[in-house]
mmCIF entry with sequence, helices, sheets and N, C-alpha, C, O atoms, coordinates in Angstrom:
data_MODEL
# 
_entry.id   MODEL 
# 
_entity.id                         1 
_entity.type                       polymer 
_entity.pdbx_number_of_molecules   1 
# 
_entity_poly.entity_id                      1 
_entity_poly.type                           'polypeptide(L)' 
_entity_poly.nstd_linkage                   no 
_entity_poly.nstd_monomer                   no 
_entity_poly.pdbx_seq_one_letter_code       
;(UNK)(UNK)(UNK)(UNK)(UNK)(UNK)(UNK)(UNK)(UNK)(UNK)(UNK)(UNK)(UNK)(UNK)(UNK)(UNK)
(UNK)(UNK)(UNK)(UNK)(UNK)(UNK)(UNK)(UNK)(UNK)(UNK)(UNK)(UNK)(UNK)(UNK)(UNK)(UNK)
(UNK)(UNK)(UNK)(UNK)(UNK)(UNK)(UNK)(UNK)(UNK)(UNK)(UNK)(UNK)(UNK)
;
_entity_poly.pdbx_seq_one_letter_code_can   XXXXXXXXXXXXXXXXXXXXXXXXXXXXXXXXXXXXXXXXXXXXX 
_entity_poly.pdbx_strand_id                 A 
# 
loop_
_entity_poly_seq.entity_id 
_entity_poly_seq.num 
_entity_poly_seq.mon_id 
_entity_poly_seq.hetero 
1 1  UNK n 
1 2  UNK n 
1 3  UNK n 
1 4  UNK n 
1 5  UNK n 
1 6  UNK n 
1 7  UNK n 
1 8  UNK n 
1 9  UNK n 
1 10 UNK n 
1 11 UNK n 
1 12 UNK n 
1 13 UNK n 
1 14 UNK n 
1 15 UNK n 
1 16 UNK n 
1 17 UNK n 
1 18 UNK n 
1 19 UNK n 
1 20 UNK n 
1 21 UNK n 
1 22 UNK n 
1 23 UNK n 
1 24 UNK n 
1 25 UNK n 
1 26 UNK n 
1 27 UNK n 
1 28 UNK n 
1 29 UNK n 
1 30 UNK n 
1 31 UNK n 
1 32 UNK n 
1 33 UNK n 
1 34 UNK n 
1 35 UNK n 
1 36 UNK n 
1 37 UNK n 
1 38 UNK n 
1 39 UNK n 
1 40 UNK n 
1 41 UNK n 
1 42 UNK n 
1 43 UNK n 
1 44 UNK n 
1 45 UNK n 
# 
_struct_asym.id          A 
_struct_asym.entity_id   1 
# 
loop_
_struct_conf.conf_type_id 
_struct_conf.id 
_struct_conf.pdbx_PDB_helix_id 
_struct_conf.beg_label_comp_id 
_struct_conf.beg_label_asym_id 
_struct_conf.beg_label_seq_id 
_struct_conf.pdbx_beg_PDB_ins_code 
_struct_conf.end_label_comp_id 
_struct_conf.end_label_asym_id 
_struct_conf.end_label_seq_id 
_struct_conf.pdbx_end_PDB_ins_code 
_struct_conf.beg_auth_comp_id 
_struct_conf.beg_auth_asym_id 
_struct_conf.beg_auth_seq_id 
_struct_conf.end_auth_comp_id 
_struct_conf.end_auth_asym_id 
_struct_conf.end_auth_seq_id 
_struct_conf.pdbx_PDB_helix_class 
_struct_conf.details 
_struct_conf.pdbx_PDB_helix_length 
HELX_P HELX_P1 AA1 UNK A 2  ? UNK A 7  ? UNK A 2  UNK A 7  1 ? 6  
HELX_P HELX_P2 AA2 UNK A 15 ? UNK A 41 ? UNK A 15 UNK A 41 1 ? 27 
# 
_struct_conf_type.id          HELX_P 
_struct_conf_type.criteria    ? 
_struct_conf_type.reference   ? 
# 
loop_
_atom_site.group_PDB 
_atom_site.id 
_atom_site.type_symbol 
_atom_site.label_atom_id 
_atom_site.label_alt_id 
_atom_site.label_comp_id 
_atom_site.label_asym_id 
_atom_site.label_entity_id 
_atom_site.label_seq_id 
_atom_site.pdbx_PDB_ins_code 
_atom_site.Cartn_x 
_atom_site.Cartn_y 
_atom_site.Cartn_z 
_atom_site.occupancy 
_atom_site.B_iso_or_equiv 
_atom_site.pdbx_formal_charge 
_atom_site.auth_seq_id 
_atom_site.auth_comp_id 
_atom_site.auth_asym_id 
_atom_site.auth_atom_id 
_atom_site.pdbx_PDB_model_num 
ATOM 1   N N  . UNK A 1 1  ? -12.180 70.419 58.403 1.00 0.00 ? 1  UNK A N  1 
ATOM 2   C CA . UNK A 1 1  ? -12.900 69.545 57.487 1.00 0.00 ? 1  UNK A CA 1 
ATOM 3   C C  . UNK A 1 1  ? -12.949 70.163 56.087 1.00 0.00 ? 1  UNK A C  1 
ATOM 4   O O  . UNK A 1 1  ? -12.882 69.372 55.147 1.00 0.00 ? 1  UNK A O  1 
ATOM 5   N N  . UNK A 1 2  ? -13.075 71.701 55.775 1.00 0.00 ? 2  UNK A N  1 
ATOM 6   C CA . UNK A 1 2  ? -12.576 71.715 54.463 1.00 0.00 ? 2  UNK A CA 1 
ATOM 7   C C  . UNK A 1 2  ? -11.763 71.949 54.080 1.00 0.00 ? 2  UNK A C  1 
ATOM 8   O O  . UNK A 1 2  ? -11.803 72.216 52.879 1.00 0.00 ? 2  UNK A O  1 
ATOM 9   N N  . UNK A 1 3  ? -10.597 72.017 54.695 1.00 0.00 ? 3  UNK A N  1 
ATOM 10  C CA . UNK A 1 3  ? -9.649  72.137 53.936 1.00 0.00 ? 3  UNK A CA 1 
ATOM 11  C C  . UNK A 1 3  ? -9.169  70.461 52.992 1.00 0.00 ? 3  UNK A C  1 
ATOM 12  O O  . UNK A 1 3  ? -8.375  70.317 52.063 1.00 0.00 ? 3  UNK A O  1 
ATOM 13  N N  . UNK A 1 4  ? -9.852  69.637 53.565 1.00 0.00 ? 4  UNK A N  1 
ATOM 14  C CA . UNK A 1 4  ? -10.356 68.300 53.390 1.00 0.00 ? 4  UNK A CA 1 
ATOM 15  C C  . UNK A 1 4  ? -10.889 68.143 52.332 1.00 0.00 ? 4  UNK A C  1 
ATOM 16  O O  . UNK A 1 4  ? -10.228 67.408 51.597 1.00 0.00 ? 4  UNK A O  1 
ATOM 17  N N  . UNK A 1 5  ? -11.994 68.580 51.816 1.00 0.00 ? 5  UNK A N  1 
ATOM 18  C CA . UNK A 1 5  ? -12.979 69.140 51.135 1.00 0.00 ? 5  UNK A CA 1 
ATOM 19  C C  . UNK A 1 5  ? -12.168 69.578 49.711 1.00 0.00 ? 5  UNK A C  1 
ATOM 20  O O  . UNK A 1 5  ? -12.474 69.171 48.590 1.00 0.00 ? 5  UNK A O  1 
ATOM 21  N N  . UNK A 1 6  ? -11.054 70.511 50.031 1.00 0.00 ? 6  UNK A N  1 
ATOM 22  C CA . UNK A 1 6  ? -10.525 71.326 48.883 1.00 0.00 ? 6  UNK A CA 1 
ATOM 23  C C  . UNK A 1 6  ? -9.376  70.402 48.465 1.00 0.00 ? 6  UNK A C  1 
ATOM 24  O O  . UNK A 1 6  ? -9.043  70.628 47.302 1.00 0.00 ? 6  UNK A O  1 
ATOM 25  N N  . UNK A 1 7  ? -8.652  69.408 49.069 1.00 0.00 ? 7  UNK A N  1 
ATOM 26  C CA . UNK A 1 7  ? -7.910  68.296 48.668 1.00 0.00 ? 7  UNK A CA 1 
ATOM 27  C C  . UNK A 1 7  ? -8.680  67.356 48.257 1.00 0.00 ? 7  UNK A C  1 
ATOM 28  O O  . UNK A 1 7  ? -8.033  66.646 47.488 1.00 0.00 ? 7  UNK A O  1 
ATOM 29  N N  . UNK A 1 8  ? -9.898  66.933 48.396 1.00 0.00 ? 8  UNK A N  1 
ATOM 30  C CA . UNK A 1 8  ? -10.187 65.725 47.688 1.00 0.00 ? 8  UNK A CA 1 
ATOM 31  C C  . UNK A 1 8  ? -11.256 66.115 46.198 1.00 0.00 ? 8  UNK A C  1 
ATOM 32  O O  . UNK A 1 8  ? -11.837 65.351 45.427 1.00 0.00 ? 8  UNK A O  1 
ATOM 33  N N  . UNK A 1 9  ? -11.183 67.625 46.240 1.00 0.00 ? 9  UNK A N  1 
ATOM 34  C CA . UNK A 1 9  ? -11.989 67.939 44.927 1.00 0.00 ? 9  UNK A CA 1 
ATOM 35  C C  . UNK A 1 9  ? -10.235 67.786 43.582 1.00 0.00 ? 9  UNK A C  1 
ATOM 36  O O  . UNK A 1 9  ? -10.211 68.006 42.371 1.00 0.00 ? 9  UNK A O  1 
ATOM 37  N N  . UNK A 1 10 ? -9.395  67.468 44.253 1.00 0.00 ? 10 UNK A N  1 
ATOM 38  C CA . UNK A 1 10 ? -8.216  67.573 43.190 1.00 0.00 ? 10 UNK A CA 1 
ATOM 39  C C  . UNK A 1 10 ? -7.791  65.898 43.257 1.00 0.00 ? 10 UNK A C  1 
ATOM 40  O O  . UNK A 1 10 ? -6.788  65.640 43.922 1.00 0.00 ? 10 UNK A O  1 
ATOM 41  N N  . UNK A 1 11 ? -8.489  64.799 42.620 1.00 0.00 ? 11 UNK A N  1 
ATOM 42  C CA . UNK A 1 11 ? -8.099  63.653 42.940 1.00 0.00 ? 11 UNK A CA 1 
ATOM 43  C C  . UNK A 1 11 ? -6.726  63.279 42.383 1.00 0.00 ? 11 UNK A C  1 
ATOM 44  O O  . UNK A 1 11 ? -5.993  62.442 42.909 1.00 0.00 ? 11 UNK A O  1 
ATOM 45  N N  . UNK A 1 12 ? -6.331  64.224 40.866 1.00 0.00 ? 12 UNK A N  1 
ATOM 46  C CA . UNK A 1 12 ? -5.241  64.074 40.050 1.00 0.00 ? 12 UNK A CA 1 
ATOM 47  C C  . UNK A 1 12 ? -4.105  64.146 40.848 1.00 0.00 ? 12 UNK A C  1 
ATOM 48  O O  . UNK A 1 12 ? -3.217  63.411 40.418 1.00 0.00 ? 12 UNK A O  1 
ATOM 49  N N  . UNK A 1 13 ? -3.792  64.793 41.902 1.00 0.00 ? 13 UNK A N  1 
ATOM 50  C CA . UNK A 1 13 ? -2.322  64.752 42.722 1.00 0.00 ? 13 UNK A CA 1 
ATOM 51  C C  . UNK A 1 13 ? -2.893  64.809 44.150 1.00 0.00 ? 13 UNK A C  1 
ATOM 52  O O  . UNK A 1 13 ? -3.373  65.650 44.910 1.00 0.00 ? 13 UNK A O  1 
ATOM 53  N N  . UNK A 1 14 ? -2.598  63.476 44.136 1.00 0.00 ? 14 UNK A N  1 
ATOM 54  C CA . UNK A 1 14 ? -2.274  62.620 45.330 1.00 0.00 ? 14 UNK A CA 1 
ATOM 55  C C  . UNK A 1 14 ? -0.614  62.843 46.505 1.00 0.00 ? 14 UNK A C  1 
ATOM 56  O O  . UNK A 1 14 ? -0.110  62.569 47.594 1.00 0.00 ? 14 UNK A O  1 
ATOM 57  N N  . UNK A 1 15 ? -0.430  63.512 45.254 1.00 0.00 ? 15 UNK A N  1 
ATOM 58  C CA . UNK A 1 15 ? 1.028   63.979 46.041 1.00 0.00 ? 15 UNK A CA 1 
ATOM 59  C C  . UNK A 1 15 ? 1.263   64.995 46.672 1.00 0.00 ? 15 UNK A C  1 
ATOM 60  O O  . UNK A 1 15 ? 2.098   65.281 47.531 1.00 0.00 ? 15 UNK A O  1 
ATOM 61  N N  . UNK A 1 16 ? 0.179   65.714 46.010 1.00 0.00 ? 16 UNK A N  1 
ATOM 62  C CA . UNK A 1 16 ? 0.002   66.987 47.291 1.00 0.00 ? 16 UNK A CA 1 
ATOM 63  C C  . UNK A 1 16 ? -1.026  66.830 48.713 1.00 0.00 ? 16 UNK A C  1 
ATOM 64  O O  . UNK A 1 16 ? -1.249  67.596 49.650 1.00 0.00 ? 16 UNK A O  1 
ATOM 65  N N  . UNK A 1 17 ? -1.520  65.447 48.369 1.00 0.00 ? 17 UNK A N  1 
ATOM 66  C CA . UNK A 1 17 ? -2.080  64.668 49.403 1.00 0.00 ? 17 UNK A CA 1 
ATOM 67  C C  . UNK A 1 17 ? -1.375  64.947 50.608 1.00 0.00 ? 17 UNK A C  1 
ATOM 68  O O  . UNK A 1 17 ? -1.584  65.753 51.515 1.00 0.00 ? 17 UNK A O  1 
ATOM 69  N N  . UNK A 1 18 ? -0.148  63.761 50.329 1.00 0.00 ? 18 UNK A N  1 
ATOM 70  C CA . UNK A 1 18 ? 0.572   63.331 51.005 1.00 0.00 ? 18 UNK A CA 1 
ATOM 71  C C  . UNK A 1 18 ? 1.892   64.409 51.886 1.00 0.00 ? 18 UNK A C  1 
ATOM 72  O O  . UNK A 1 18 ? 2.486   64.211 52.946 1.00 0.00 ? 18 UNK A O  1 
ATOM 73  N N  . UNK A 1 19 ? 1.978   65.642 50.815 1.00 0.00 ? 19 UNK A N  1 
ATOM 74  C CA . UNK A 1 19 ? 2.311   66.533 51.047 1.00 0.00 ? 19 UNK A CA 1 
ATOM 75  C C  . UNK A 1 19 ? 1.873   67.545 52.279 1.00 0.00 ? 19 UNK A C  1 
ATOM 76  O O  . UNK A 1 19 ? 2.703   68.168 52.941 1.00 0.00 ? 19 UNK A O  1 
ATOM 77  N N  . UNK A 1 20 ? 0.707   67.604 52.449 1.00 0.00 ? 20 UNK A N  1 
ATOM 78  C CA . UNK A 1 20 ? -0.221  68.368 52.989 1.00 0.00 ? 20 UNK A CA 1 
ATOM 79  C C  . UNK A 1 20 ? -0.157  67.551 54.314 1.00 0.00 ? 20 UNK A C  1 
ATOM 80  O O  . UNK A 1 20 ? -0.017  68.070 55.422 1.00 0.00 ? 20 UNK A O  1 
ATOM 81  N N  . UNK A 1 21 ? -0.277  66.176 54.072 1.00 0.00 ? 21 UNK A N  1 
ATOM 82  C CA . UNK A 1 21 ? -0.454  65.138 55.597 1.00 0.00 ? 21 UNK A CA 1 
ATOM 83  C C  . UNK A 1 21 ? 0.708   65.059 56.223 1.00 0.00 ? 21 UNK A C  1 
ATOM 84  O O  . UNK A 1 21 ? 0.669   64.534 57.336 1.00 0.00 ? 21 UNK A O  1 
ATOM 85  N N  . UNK A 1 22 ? 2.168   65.586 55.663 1.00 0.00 ? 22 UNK A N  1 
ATOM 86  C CA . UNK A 1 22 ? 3.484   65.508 56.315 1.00 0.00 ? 22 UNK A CA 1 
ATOM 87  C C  . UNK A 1 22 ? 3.520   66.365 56.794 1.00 0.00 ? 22 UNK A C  1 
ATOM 88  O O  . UNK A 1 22 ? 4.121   66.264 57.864 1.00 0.00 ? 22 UNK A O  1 
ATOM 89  N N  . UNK A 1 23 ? 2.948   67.874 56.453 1.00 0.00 ? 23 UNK A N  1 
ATOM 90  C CA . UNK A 1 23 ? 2.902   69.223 56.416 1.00 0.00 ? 23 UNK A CA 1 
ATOM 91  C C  . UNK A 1 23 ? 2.516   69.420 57.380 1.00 0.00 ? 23 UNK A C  1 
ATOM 92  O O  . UNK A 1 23 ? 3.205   70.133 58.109 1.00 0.00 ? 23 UNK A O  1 
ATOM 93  N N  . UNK A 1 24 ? 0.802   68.729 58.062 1.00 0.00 ? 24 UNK A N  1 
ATOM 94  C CA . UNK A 1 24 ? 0.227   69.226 59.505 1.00 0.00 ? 24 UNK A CA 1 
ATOM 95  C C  . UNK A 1 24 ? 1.222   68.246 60.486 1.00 0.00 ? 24 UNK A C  1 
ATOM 96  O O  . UNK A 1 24 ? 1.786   68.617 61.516 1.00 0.00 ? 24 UNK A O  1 
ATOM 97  N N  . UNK A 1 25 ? 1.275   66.915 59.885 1.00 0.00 ? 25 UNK A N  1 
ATOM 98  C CA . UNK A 1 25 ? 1.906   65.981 60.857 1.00 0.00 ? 25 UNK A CA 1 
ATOM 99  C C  . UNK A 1 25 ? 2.846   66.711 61.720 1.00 0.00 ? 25 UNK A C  1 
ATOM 100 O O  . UNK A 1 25 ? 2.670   66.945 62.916 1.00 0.00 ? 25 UNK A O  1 
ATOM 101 N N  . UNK A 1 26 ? 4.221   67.171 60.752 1.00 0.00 ? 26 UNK A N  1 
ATOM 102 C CA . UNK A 1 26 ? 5.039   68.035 61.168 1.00 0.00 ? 26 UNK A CA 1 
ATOM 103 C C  . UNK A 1 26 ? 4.665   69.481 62.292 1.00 0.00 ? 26 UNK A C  1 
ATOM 104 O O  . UNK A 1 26 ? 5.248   69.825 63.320 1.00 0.00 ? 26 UNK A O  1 
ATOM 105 N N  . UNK A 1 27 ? 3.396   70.128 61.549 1.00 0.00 ? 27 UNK A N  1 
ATOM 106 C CA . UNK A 1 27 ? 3.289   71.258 62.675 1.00 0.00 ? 27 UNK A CA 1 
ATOM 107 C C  . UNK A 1 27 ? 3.071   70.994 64.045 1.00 0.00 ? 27 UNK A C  1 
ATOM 108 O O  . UNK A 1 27 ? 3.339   71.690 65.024 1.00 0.00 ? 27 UNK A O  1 
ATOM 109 N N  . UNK A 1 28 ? 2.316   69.398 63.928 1.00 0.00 ? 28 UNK A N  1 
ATOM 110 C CA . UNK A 1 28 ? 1.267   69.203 64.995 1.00 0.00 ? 28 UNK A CA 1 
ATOM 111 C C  . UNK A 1 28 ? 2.671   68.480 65.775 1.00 0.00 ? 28 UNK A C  1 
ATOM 112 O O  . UNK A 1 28 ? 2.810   68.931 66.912 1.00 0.00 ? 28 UNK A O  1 
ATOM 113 N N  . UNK A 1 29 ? 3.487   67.687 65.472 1.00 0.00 ? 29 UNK A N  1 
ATOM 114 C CA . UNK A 1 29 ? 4.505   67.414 66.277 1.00 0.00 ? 29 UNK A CA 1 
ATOM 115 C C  . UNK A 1 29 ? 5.776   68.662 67.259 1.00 0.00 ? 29 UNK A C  1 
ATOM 116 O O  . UNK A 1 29 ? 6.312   68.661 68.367 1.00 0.00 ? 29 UNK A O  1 
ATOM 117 N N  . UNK A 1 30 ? 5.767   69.775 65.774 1.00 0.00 ? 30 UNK A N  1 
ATOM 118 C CA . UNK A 1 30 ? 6.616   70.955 66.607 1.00 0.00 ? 30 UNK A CA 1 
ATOM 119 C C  . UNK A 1 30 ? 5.555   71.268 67.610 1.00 0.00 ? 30 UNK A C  1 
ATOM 120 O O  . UNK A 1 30 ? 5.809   70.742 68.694 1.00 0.00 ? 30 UNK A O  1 
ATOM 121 N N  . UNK A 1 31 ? 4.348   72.021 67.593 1.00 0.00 ? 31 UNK A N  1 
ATOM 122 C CA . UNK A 1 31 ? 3.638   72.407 68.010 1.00 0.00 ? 31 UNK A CA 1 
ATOM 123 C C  . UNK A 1 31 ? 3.818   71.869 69.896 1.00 0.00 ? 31 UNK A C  1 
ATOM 124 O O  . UNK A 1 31 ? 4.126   72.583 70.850 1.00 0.00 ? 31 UNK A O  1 
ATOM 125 N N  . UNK A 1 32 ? 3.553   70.677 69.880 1.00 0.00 ? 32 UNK A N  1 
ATOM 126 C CA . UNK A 1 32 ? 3.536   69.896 71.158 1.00 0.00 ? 32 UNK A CA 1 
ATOM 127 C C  . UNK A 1 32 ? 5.091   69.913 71.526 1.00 0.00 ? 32 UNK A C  1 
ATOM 128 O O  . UNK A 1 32 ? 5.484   70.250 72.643 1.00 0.00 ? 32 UNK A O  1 
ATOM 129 N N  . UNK A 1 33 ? 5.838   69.568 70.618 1.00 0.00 ? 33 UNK A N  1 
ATOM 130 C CA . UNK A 1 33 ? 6.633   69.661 71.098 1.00 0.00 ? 33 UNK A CA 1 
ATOM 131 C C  . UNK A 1 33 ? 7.337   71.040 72.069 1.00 0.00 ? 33 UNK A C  1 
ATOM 132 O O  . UNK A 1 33 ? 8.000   71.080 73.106 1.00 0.00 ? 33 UNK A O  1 
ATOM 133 N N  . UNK A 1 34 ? 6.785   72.112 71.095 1.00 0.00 ? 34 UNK A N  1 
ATOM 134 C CA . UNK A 1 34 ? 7.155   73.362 71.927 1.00 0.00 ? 34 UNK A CA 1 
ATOM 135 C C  . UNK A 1 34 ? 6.485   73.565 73.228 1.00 0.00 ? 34 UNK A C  1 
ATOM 136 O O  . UNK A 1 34 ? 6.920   74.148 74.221 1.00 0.00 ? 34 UNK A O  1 
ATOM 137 N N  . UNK A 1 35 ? 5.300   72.955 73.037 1.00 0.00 ? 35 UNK A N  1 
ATOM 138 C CA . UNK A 1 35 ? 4.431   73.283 75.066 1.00 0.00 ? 35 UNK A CA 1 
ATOM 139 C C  . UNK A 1 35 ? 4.999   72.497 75.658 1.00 0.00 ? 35 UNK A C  1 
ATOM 140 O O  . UNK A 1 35 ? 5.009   72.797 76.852 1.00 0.00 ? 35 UNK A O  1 
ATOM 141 N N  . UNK A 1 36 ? 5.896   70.908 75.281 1.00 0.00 ? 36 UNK A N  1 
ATOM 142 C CA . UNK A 1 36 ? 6.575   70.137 76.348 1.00 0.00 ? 36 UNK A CA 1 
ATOM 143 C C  . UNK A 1 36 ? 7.697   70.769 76.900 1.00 0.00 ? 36 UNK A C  1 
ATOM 144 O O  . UNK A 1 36 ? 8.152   70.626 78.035 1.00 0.00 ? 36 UNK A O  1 
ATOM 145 N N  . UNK A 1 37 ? 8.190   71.642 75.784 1.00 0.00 ? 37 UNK A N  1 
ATOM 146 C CA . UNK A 1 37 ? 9.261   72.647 76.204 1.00 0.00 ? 37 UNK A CA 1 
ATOM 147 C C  . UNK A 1 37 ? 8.552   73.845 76.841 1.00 0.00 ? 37 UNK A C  1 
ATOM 148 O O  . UNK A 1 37 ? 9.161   74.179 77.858 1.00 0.00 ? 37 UNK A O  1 
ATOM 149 N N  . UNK A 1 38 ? 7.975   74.257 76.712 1.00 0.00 ? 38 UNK A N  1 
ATOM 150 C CA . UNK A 1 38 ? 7.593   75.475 77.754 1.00 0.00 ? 38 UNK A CA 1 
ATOM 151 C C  . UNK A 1 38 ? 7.432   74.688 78.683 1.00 0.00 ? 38 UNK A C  1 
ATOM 152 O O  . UNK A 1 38 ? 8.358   74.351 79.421 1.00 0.00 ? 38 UNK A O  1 
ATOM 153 N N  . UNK A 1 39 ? 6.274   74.282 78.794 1.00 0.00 ? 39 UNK A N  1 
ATOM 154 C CA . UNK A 1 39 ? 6.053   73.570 80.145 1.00 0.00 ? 39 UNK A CA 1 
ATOM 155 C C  . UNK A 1 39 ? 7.261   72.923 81.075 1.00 0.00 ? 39 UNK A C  1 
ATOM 156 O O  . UNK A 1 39 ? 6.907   72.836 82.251 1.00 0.00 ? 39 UNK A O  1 
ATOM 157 N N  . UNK A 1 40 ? 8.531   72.476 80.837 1.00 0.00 ? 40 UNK A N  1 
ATOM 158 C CA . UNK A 1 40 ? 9.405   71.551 81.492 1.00 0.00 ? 40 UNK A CA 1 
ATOM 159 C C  . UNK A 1 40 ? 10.523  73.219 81.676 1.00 0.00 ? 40 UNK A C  1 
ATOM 160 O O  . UNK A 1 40 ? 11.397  73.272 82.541 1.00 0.00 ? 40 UNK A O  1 
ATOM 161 N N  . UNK A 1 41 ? 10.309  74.142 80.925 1.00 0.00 ? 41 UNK A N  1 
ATOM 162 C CA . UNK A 1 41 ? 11.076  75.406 81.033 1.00 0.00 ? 41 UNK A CA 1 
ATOM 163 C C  . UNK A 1 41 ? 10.442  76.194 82.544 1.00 0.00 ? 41 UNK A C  1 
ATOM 164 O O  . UNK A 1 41 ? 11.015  76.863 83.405 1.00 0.00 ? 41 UNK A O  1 
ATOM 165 N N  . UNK A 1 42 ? 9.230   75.823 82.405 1.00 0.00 ? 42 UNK A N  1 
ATOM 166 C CA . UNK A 1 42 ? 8.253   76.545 83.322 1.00 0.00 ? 42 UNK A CA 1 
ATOM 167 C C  . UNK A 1 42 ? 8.703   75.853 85.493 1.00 0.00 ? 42 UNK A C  1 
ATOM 168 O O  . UNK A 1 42 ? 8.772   76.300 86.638 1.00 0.00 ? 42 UNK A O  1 
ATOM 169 N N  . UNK A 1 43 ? 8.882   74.372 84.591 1.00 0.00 ? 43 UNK A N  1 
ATOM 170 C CA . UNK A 1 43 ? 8.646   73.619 85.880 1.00 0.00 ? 43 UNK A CA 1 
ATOM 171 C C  . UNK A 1 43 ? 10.225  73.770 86.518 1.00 0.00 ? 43 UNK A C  1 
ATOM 172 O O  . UNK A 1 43 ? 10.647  73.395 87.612 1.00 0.00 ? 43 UNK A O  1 
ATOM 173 N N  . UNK A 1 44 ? 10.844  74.380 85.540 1.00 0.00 ? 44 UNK A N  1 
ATOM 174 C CA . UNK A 1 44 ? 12.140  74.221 86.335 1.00 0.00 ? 44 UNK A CA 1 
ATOM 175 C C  . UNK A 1 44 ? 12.829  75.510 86.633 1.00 0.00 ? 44 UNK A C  1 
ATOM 176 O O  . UNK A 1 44 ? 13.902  75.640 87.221 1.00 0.00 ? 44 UNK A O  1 
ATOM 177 N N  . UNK A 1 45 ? 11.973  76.552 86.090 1.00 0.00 ? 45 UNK A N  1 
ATOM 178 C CA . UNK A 1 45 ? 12.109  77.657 86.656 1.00 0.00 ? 45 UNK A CA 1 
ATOM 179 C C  . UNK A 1 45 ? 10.915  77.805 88.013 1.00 0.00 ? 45 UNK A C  1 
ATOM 180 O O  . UNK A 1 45 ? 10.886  78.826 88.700 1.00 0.00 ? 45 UNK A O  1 
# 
């Protein structure tokens, strides 16, 4: 929540908004994606 906080005290760039929201999007997709891969690495070992 603040890092929330520290993006919306900068209303002038919005583009680092959007930047920032591709940024976790992206981690949060590798992220899972890597435990679907462990996990399916796991199940088939």
């Amino acid at each position: 929540d603040s890092a929330f906080t520290v993006l919306s005290e900068h209303p002038e760039s919005p583009m680092l908004n959007f930047v920032y929201a591709l940024l976790i999007r992206d981690v949060y997709a590798l992220t899972s994606a890597f435990f679907a891969l462990n996990s399916a690495m796991r199940f088939a070992l």
